[in-house]
C-alpha positions in Angstrom: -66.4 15.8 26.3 -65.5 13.2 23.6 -62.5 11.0 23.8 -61.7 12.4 19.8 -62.1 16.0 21.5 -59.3 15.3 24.4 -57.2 13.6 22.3 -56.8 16.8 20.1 -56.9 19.2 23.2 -53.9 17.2 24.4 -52.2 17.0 21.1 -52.4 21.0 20.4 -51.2 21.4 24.0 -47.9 19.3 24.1 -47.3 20.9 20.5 -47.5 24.5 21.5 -45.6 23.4 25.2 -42.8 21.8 22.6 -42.7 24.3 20.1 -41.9 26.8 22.7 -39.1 24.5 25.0 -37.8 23.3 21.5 -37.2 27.7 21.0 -35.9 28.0 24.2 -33.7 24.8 24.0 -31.9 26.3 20.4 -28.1 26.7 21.4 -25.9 29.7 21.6 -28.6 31.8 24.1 -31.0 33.4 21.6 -33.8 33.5 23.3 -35.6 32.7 20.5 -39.2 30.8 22.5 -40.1 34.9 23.0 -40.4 35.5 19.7 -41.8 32.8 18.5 -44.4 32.8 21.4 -45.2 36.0 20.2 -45.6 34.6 16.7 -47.9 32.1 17.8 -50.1 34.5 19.9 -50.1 37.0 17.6 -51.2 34.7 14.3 -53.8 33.2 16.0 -55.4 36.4 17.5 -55.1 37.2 13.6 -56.1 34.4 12.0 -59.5 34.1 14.8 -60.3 37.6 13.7 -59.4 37.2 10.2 -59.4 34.0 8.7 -57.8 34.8 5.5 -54.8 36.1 7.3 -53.5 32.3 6.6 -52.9 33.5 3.4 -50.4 35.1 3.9 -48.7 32.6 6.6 -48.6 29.6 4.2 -47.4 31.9 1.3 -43.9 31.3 2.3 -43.9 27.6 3.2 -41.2 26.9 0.6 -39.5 30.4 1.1 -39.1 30.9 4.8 -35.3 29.4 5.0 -34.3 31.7 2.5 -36.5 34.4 3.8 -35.0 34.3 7.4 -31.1 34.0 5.7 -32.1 37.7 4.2 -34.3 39.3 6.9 -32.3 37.7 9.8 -28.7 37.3 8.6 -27.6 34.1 9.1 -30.1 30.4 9.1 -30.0 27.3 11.2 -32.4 24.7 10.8 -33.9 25.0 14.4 -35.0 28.6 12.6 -37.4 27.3 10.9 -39.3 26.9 14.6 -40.2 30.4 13.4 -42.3 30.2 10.9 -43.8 26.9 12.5 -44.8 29.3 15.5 -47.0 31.5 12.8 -48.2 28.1 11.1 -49.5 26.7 14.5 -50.5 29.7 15.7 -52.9 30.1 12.7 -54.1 27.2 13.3 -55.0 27.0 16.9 -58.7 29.2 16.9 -60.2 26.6 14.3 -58.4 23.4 15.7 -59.5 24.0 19.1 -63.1 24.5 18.5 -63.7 21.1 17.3 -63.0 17.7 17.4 -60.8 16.0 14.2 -62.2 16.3 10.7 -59.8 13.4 9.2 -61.9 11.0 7.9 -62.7 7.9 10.6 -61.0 5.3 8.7 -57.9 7.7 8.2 -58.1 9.9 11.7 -57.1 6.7 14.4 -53.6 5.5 12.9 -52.6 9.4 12.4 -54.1 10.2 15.9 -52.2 7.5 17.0 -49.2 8.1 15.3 -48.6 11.3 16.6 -49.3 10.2 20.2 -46.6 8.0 19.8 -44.7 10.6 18.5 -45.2 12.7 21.6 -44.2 10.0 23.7 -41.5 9.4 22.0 -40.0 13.3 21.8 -40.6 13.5 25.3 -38.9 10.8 26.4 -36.3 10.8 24.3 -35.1 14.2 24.8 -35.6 13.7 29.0 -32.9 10.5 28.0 -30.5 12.7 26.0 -30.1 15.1 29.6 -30.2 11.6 31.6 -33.8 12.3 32.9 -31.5 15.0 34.9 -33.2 18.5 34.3 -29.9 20.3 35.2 -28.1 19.4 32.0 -30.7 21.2 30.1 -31.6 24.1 32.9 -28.2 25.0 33.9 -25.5 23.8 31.4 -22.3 22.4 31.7 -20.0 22.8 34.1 -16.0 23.3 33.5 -14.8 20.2 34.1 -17.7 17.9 32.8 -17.0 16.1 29.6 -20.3 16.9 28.1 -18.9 19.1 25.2 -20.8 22.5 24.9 -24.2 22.1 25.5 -25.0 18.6 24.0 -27.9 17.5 25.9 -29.7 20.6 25.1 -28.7 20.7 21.3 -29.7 17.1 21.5 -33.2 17.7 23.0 -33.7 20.1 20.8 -33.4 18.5 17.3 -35.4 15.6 19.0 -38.3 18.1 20.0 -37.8 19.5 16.7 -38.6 16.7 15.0 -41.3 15.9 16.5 -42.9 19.1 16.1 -42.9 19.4 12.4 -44.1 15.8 11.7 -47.3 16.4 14.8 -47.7 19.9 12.9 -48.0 18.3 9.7 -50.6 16.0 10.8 -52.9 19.0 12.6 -52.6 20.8 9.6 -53.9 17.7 7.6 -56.9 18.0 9.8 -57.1 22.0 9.9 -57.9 21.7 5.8 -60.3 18.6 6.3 -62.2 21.7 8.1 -62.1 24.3 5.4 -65.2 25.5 3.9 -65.1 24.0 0.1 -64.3 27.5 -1.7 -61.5 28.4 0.8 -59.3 25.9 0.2 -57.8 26.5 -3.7 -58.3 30.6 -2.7 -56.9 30.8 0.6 -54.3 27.8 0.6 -53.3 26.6 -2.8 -53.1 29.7 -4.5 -50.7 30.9 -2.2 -48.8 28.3 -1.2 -48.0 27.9 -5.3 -47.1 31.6 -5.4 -44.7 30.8 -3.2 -43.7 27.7 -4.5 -43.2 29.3 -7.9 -40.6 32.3 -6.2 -38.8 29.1 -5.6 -38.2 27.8 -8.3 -37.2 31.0 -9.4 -35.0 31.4 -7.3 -33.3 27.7 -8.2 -33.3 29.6 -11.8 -31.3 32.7 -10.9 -28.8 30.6 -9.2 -28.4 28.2 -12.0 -28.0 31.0 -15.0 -26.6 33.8 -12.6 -24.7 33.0 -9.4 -24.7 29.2 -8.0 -23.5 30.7 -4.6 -26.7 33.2 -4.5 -28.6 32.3 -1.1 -27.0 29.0 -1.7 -22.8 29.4 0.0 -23.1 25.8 1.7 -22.0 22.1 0.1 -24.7 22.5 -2.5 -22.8 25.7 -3.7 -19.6 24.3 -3.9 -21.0 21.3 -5.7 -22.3 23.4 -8.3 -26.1 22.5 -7.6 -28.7 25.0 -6.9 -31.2 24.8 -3.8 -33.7 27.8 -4.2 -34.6 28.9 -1.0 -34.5 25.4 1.0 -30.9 25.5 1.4 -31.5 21.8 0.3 -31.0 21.2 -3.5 -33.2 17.3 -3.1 -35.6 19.0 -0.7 -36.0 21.9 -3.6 -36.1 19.5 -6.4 -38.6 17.3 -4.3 -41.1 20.0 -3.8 -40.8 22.0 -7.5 -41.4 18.5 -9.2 -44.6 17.9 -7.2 -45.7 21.7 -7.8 -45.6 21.0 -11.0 -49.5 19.7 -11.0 -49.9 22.6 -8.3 -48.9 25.2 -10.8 -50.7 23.9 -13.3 -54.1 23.0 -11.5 -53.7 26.7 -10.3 -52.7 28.2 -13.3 -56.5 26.8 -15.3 -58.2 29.8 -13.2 -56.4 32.3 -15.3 -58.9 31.9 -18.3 -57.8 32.3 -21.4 -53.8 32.7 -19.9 -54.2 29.7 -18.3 -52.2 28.1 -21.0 -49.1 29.7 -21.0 -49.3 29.9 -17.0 -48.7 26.9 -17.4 -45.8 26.5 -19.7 -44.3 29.0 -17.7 -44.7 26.7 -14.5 -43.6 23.6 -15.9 -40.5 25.3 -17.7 -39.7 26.9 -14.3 -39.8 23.7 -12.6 -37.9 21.4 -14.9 -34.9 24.2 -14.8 -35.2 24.6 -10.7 -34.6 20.5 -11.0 -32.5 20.8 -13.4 -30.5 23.1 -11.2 -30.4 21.4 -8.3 -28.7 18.1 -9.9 -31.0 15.8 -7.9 -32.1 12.8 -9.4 -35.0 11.9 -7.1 -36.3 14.9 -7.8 -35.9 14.2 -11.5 -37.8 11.2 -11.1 -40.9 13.2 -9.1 -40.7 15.7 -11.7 -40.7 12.9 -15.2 -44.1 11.2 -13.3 -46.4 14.6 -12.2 -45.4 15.3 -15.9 -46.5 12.9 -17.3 -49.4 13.0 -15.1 -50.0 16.1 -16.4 -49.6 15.3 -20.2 -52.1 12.5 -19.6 -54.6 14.8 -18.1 -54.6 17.1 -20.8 -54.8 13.9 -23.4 -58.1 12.8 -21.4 -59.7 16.3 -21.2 -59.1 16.8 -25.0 -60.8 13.3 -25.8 -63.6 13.4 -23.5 -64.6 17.5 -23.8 -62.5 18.6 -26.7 -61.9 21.7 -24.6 -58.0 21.6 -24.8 -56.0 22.7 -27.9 -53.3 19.6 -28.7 -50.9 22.6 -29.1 -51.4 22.9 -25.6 -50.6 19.4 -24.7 -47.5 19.2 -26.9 -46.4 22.8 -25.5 -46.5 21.2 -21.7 -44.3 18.4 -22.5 -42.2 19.9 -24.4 -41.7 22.7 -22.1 -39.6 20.2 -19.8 -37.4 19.2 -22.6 -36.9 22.9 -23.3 -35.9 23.6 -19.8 -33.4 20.4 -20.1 -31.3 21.8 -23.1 -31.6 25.7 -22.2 -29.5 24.4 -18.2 -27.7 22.1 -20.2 -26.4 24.7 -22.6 -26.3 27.9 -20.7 -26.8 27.1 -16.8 -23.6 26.7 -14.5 -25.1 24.3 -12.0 -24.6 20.7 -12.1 -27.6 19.0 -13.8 -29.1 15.3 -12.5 -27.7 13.5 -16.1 -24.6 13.6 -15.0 -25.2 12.1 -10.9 -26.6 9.4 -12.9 -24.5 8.7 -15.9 -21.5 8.1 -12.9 -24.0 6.0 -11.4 -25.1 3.5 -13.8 -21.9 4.3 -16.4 -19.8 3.0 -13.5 -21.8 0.0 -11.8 -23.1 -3.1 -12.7 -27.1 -3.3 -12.4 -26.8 -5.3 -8.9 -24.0 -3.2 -7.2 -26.4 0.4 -8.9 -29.4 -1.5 -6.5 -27.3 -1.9 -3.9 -25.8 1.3 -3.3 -29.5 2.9 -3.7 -30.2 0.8 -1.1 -27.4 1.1 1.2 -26.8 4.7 0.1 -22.7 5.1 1.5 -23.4 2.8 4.7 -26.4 5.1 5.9 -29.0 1.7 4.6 -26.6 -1.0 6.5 -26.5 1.1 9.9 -30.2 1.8 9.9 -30.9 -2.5 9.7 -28.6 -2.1 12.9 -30.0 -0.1 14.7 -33.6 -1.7 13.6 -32.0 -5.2 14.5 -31.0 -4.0 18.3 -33.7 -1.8 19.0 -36.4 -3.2 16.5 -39.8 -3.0 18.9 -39.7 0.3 20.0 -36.7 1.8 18.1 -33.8 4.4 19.1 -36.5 7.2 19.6 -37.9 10.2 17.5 -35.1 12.4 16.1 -32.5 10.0 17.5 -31.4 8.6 14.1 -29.4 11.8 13.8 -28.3 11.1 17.1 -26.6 7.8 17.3 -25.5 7.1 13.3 -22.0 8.1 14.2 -21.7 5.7 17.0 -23.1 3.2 14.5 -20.8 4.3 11.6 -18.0 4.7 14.0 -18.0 0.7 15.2 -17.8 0.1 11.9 -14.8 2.8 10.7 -17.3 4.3 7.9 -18.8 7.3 7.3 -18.1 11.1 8.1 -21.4 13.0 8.4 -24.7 12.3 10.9 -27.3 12.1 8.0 -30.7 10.1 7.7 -31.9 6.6 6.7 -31.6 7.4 2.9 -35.4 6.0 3.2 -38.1 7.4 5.0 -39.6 4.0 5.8 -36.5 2.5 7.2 -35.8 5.7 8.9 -39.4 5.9 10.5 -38.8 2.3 11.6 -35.3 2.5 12.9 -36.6 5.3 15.0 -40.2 3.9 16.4 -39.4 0.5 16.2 -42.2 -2.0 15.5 -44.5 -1.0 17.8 -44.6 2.9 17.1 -44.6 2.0 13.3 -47.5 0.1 12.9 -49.7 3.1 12.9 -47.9 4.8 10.1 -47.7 1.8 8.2 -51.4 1.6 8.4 -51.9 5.0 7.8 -49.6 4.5 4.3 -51.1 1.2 3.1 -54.5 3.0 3.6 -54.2 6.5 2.2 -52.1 4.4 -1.4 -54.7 2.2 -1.9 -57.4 5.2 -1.8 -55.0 6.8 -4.2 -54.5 3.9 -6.1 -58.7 3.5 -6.5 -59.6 6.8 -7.8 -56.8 7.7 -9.7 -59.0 6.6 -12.6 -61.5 9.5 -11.2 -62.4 11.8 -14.0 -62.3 14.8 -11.2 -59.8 17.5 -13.6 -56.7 16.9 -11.3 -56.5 14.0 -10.0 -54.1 12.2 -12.0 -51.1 14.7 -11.6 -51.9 15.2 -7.9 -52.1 11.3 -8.1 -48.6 11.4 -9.9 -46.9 14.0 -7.2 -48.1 11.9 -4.0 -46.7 8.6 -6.0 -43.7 10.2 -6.9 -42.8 11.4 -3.2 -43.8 8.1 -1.7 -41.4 6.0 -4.5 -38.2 8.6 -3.8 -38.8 8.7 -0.5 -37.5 4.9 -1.0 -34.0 6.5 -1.8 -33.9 9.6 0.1 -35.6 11.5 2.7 -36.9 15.4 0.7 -39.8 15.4 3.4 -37.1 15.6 6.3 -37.5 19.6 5.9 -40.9 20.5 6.9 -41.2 22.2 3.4 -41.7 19.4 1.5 -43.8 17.3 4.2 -46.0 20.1 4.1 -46.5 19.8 0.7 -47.3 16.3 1.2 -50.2 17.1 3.2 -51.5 19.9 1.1 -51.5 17.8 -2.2 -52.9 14.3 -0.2 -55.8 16.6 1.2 -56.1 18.1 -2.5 -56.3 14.9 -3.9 -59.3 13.9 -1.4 -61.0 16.9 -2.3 -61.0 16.7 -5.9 -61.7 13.2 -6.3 -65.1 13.8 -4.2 -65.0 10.5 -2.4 -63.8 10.9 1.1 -64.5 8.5 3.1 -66.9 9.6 6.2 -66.3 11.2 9.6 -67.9 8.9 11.8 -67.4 8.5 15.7 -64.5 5.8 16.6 -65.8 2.8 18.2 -64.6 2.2 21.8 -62.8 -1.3 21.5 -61.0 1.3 19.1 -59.9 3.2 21.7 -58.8 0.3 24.2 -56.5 -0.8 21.5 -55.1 2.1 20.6 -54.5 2.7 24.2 -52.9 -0.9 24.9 -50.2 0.0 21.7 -49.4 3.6 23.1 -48.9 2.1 26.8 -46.9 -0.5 25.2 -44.9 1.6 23.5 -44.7 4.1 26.2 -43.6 1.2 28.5 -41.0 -0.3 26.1 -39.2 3.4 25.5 -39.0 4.1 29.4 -37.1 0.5 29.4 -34.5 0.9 26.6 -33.7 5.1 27.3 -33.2 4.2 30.7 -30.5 0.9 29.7 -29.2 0.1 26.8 -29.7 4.0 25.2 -28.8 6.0 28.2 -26.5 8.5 27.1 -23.1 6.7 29.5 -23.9 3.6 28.4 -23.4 4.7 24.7 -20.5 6.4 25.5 -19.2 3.1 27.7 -19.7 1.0 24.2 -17.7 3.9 22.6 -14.8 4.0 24.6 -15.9 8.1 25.5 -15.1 10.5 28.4 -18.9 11.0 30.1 -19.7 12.7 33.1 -21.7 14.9 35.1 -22.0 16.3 38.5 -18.4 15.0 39.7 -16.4 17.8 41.1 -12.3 18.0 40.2 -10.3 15.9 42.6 -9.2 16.8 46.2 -6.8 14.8 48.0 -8.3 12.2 50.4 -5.0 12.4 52.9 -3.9 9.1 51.7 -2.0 9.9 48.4 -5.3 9.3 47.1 -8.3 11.2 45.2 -11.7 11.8 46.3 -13.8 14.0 44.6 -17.5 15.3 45.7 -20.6 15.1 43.6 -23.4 17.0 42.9 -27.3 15.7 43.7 -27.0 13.1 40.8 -23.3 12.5 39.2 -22.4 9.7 36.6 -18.6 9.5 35.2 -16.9 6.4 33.2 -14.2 5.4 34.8 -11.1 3.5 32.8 -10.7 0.0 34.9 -7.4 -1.3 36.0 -8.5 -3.8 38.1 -10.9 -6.9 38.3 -12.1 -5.5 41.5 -13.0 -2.0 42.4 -14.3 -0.4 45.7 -16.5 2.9 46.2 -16.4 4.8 49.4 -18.8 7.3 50.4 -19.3 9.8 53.0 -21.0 12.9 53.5 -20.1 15.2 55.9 -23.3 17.7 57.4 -23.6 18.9 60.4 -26.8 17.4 61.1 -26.8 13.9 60.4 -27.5 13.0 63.6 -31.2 14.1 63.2 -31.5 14.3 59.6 -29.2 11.7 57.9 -28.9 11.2 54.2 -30.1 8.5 51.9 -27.4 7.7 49.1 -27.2 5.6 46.5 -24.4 4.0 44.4 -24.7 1.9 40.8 -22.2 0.1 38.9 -22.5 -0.3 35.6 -26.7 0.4 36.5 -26.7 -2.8 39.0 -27.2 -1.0 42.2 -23.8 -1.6 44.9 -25.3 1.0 47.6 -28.4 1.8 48.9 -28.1 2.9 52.7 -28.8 6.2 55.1 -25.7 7.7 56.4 -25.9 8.9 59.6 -22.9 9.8 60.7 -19.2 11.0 58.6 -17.8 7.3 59.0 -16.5 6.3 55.2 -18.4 3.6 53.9 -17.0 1.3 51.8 -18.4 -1.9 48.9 -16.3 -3.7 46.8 -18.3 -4.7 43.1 -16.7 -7.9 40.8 -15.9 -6.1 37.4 -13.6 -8.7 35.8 -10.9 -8.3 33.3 -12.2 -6.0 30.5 -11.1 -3.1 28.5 -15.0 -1.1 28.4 -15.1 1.8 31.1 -16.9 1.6 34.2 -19.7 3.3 35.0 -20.2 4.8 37.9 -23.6 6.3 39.4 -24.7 8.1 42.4 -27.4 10.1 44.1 -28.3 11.9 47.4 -31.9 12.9 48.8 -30.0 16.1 49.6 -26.6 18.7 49.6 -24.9 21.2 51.3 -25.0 25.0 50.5 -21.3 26.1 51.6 -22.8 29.7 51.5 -25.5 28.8 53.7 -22.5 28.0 56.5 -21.1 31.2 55.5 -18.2 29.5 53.4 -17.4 30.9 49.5 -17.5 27.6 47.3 -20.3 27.9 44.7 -20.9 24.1 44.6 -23.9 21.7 45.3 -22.2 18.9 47.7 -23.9 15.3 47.9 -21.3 12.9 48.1 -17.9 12.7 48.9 -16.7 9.7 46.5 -13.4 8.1 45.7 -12.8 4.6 44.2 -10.3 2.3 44.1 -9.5 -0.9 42.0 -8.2 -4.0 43.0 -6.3 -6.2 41.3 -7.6 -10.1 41.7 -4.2 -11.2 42.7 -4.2 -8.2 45.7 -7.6 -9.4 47.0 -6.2 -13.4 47.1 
């Protein structure tokens, strides 16, 4: 079996092991990973009988937030694993017969990419629980100052993550295998049926009721969001379906015209609606696009009426003064008359670029973490330590630019196959957008537009408008009839491919387990932080002790230069069987010793003055059972700590 063929085995593996822990991992008990391992079965059982059952699974890729708000009552993002479960269960029968069909020159920095995006999910959600699986498997404990279940909510978006952006890249692949005629019938067709309800939906809320599928900020705001719950996301994706609708709408004969007037006109009032102006910028280029098309059909076959090119572009303009007139919602003129009305040129560049302090934190994080960055997902994660350091912001949000967040987040090392990936799909775009292919100019124009917002914002953060992305940059291969061969990939290849993911894999292991270990973020913060450490007990001596569970970790406010931990354990059997323990201060190891007996053992660790918490880490090869002695306490027992500090002048 080929290295090409593992490497996707693998890949499909860890993504259908992910999407299900990521299901199981969703907060508040929902038991969700049944379902949507049912949804996976059950669509690829489908889909290997009947291959044109993926019809009608991509038909709602940019309804399914709204669709699961009506048909399930409520919607969370980590929802949207449900859908992703049909998606990659369609998916599965053709993926796993074969090897990748990306072109060569394409296939090895996405295969890479998403290896390092594995590695990084999995690491970085084993971090988030401490690499201790009984954060995640049990929950927290009473007195533990974990609030709720944050490791799991954490491991979750992490896994989350990850799995859209590896799903988007195998269903990249699954289209590279499509029969020719399958594609526009079975994919396109649908997916702009769908992306069409959208807009419509943007429509109703702007001329009917803003607050229709739409009661969250955007509401309030005044600015629609369709059926993304996400009025930039929406906007994103309507303006790059503009030169879906209207590639679509030329098999409709002799309505293909007005189909698409109707698409365009739809589209500019959904963007309208939503009041975002990176989507007005997508939606001004794929127009234009468009409009240029049409110019270069009518000179070169005379086979388009110039009514129908002036209808198209005016069509947007239309849409503009019919919201502007009637709608309710918020339009995009206004978000960027305050902008520029209000700013100089320089300061206008600099808050795109900075974008309310989300811009400055993200050159932080890259700055302290910039080889192997702060993990997948973990952007989210650790902004509000970042903005909190610095007494700005309110909200966890993204890098307000998908490069910067990609980079913050991998690091150098992870990012250099992206980047490759990026400068080598633009400059095949760039080539053959001269191409005389019908189409490829406005899907030119959508995949431009997405990558030149994406500069400002982040629309292809929901898994919506990323897999538009992929659709429209496999559309644009297709039609332009020049993709590059799939060819075998050389070993020396392989070797360095492997030496980057090692060294990646090497570097993450290093930071998640120092300077991004959850206690040690919360030791920078000034935070409560621990685990496994039982309430106090008195030790006899006016004192506290307090016993531990198999692993514990607590922060510990100093009020000494000096501090001592004692230890003891106290089984029955440690004449015969003693215990290995260990003890860490602040991660440099102070204990590491077998107890064999219940004598108190006692170190004494140099802390010096300071105002940061200490932290304080320990671990047994094994506990006690109380109810295997016959005594009713529930708990685990390892160690019996207490700790004491000293003040410099006491030890003189």
């Amino acid at each position: 079996m080929s290295v090409d063929r593992i490497s996707k085995l693998l890949l499909l593996g860890w993504l259908c092991t992910a999407l299900l822990v990521d299901a199981w991992l969703i907060p508040g008990g929902l038991n969700l990973h049944w379902v949507v391992a049912v949804f996976v079965a059950t669509a690829a059982l489908l889909t290997s009988r009947f291959p044109s059952t993926v019809s009608f699974i991509v038909l709602p890729a940019c309804l399914f937030p709204g669709l699961i708000r009506v048909l399930y009552g409520g919607y969370h993002v980590s929802y949207d694993l449900l859908w992703l479960g049909l998606l990659v269960g369609a998916l599965l029968p053709g993926a796993v017969r074969s090897a990748w069909h990306i072109p060569t020159v394409w296939r090895v920095p996405l295969m890479t990419w998403a290896m390092v995006i594995v590695i990084s999910a999995t690491i970085v959600a084993a971090r988030e629980a401490d690499f201790y699986r009984a954060l995640i498997f049990e929950g927290r404990m009473p007195w533990e100052s974990l609030g709720g279940d944050v490791p799991r909510f954490d491991a979750n978006w992490v896994l989350q993550v990850a799995v859209a952006q590896v799903a988007g890249i195998v269903w990249f692949d699954w289209l590279f295998g499509l029969e020719a005629d399958r594609f526009e019938r079975g994919v396109a067709l649908p997916m702009a049926a769908g992306a069409l309800a959208m807009m419509l939906a943007a429509v109703y809320q702007l001329f009917v009721d803003i607050h229709w599928l739409n009661d969250n900020v955007y509401g309030f705001l005044g600015r629609a969001t369709g059926t993304l719950f996400d009025g930039n996301a929406m906007a994103a994706a309507a303006g790059m379906w503009i030169a879906g609708l209207v590639l679509v709408a030329r098999r409709l004969g002799r309505f293909a015209a007005a189909a698409q007037i109707v698409a365009v006109t739809s589209a500019w009032l959904a963007v309208w609606a939503s009041g975002s102006r990176t989507g007005l910028a997508v939606s001004l280029l794929v127009t234009i696009g468009v409009v240029v098309e049409l110019v270069g059909s009518r000179q070169r076959r005379r086979r388009v009426h110039p009514a129908v090119i002036a209808l198209v572009a005016l069509a947007a303009v239309a849409a503009l003064v019919i919201a502007a007139k009637v709608g309710t919602a918020r339009g995009p003129m206004g978000r960027i008359a305050e902008l520029f009305l209000t700013r100089t040129p320089g300061e206008v560049v600099t808050e795109l670029w900075i974008r309310n302090g989300y811009g400055r934190h993200a050159a932080s994080m890259i700055g302290d973490h910039r080889w192997v960055g702060v993990g997948i997902g973990a952007f989210h994660l650790l902004i509000s330590d970042y903005a909190a350091l610095a007494n700005d912001l309110a909200t966890a949000d993204n890098a307000q630019n998908w490069y910067r967040h990609q980079l913050a987040e991998l690091g150098i090392i992870g990012s250099l196959p992206w980047i490759a990936w990026v400068l080598l799909f633009a400059w095949f775009v760039l080539r053959h957008l001269r191409t005389r292919s019908p189409g490829v100019v406005p899907l030119g124009a959508a995949l431009i537009g997405l990558a030149a917002v994406s500069l400002v914002g982040m629309p292809s953060q929901l898994f919506t408008v990323a897999m538009t992305f992929w659709t429209f940059a496999f559309w644009f291969v297709r039609t332009s009839g020049a993709a590059p061969p799939v060819t075998a990939v050389r070993p020396i290849v392989w070797v360095a491919t492997g030496l980057l993911v090692v060294g990646f894999t090497i570097g993450t292991v290093r930071v998640a387990r120092s300077s991004l270990r959850p206690p040690v973020r919360a030791a920078l913060m000034q935070r409560d932080y621990s685990y496994g450490v039982y309430p106090p007990e008195p030790d006899g001596a006016g004192g506290a002790q307090y016993w531990t569970r198999a692993r514990s970790a607590r922060l510990i406010e100093p009020t000494g230069e000096w501090l001592d931990v004692t230890v003891r354990v106290n089984h029955s059997d440690l004449a015969t069987n003693p215990v290995h323990a260990r003890v860490w201060v602040d991660g440099q190891r102070l204990l590491d010793t077998t107890l064999r007996d219940a004598t108190p053992l006692t170190r004494r660790v140099w802390i010096g003055q300071r105002s940061r918490k200490v932290l304080l880490d320990t671990w047994v090869n094994r506990v006690v059972w109380p109810p295997d002695l016959g005594v009713n306490d529930r708990r685990e027992l390892g160690l019996l700590v207490s700790w004491n500090f000293v003040a410099n002048e006491t030890r003189r």
